[in-house]
C-alpha positions in Angstrom: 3.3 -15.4 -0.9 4.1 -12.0 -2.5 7.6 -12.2 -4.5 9.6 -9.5 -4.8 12.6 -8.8 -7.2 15.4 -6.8 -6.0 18.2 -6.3 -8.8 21.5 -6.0 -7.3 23.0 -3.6 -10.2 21.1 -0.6 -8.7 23.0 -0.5 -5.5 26.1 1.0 -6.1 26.4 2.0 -2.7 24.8 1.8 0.7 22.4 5.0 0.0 22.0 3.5 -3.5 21.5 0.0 -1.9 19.3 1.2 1.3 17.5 3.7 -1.7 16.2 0.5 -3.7 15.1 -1.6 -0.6 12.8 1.1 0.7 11.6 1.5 -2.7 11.1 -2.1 -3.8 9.8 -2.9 -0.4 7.3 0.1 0.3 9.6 0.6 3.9 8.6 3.4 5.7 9.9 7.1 6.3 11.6 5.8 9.7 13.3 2.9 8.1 16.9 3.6 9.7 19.0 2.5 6.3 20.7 -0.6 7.8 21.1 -3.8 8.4 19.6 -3.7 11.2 16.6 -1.7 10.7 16.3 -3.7 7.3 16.2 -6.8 9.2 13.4 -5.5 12.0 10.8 -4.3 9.1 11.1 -7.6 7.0 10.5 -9.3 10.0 7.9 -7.8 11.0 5.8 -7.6 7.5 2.4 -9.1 7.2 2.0 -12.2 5.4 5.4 -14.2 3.9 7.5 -12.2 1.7 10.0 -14.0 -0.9 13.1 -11.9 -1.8 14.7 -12.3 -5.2 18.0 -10.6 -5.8 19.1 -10.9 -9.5 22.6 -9.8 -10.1 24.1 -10.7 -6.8 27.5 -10.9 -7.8 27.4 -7.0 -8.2 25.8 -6.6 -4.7 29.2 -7.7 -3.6 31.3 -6.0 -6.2 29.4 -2.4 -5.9 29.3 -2.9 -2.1 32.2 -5.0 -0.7 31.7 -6.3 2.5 28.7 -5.0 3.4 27.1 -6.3 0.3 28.3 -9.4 1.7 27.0 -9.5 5.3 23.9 -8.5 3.6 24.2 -12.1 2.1 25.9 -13.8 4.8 23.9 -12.9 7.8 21.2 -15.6 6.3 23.8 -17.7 4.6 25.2 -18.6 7.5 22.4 -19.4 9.8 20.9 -21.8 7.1 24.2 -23.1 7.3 24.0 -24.0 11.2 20.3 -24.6 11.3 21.0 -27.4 8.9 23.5 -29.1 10.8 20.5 -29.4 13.7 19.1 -31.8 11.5 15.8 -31.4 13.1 12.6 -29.5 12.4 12.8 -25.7 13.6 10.5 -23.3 14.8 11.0 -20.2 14.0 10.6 -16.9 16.2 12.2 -13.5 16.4 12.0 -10.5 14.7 13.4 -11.8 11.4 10.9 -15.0 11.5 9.1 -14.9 8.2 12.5 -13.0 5.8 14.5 -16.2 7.4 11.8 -19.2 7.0 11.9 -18.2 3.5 15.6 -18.8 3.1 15.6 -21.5 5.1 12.8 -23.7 3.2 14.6 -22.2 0.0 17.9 -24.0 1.5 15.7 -27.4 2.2 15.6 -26.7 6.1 12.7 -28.2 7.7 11.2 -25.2 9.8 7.6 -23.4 10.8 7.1 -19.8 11.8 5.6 -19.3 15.3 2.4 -17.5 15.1 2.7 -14.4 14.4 1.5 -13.0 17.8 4.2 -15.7 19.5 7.2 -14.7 16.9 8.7 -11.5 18.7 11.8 -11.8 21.0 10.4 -12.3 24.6 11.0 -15.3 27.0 7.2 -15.0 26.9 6.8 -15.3 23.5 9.4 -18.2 23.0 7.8 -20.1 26.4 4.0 -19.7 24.6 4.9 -21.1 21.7 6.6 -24.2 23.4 3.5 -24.8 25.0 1.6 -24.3 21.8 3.6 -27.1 20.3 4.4 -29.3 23.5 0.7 -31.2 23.0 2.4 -32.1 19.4 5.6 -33.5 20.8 7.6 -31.0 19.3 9.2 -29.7 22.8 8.9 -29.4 25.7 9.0 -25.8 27.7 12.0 -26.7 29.8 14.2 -28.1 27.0 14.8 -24.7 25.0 17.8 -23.1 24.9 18.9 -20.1 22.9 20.5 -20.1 19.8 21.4 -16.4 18.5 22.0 -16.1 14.8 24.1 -13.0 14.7 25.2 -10.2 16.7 23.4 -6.9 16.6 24.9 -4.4 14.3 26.1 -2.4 16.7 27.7 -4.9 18.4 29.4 -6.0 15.2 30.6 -2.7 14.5 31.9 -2.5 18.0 34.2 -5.9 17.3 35.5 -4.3 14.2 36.6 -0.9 15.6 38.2 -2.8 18.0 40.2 -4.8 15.2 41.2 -1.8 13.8 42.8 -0.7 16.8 
């Protein structure tokens, strides 16, 4: 697993912030500098991929909130995964960046293949039936369970607050 060490004090701001990520993590020129986008390439990197951040308090103090949901959007899924109090599998485009945090929180959980993990009814129904034989569930019995809102849709809820 490839470790990587990302220190808080140099993002002063969201350019300074988005600036080190791309940097630390080798993201490409069409990395789109958000959440978002940050979430997608992580996701989607080969092989597992632990993130270190040293200095966090300063993520939050040179970045305010967002600095925060960069935290929370993980902190708070471990949070309701753990309540499950069952073993997960784990699929979507932020698979392998959350089964890190999870295991690092003690959450019993396993990343769907990685040719099952993307967001697709197929994808979620094949790796079901990959695991059914095991016991772990059955096709019919899965439901949904959405960690966070998109970005935009997030952004959407907070203009609307503001109004």
């Amino acid at each position: 697993m490839e470790t990587i060490i990302l220190d808080a004090a140099a993002m002063t701001d969201r350019a300074a912030a988005h600036a080190c990520l791309a940097g630390r993590l080798g993201l490409p020129a069409y990395y789109g500098r958000n959440l978002d986008a940050l979430f997608d390439l992580l996701s989607t990197r080969e092989g597992e991929t632990r993130l270190v951040v040293q200095n966090t308090p300063l993520l939050t103090e040179n970045l305010g909130p967002y600095g925060r949901a960069l935290l929370d959007v993980l902190e708070d899924a471990a949070a309701d995964l753990a309540a499950l109090g069952e073993p997960l599998t784990i699929v979507g485009d932020g698979a392998a960046l959350c089964g890190d945090f999870f295991r690092e929180q003690n959450i019993s959980c396993r990343l769907a293949p990685v040719h099952l993990r993307l967001q697709s009814a197929v994808g979620v129904g094949l790796a079901a039936c990959r695991l059914w034989p095991d016991g772990a569930v059955a096709p019919q019995a899965l439901a949904p369970v959405y960690l966070r809102l998109s970005q935009a849709e997030r952004e959407r809820l907070e203009r609307e607050k503001a109004t």
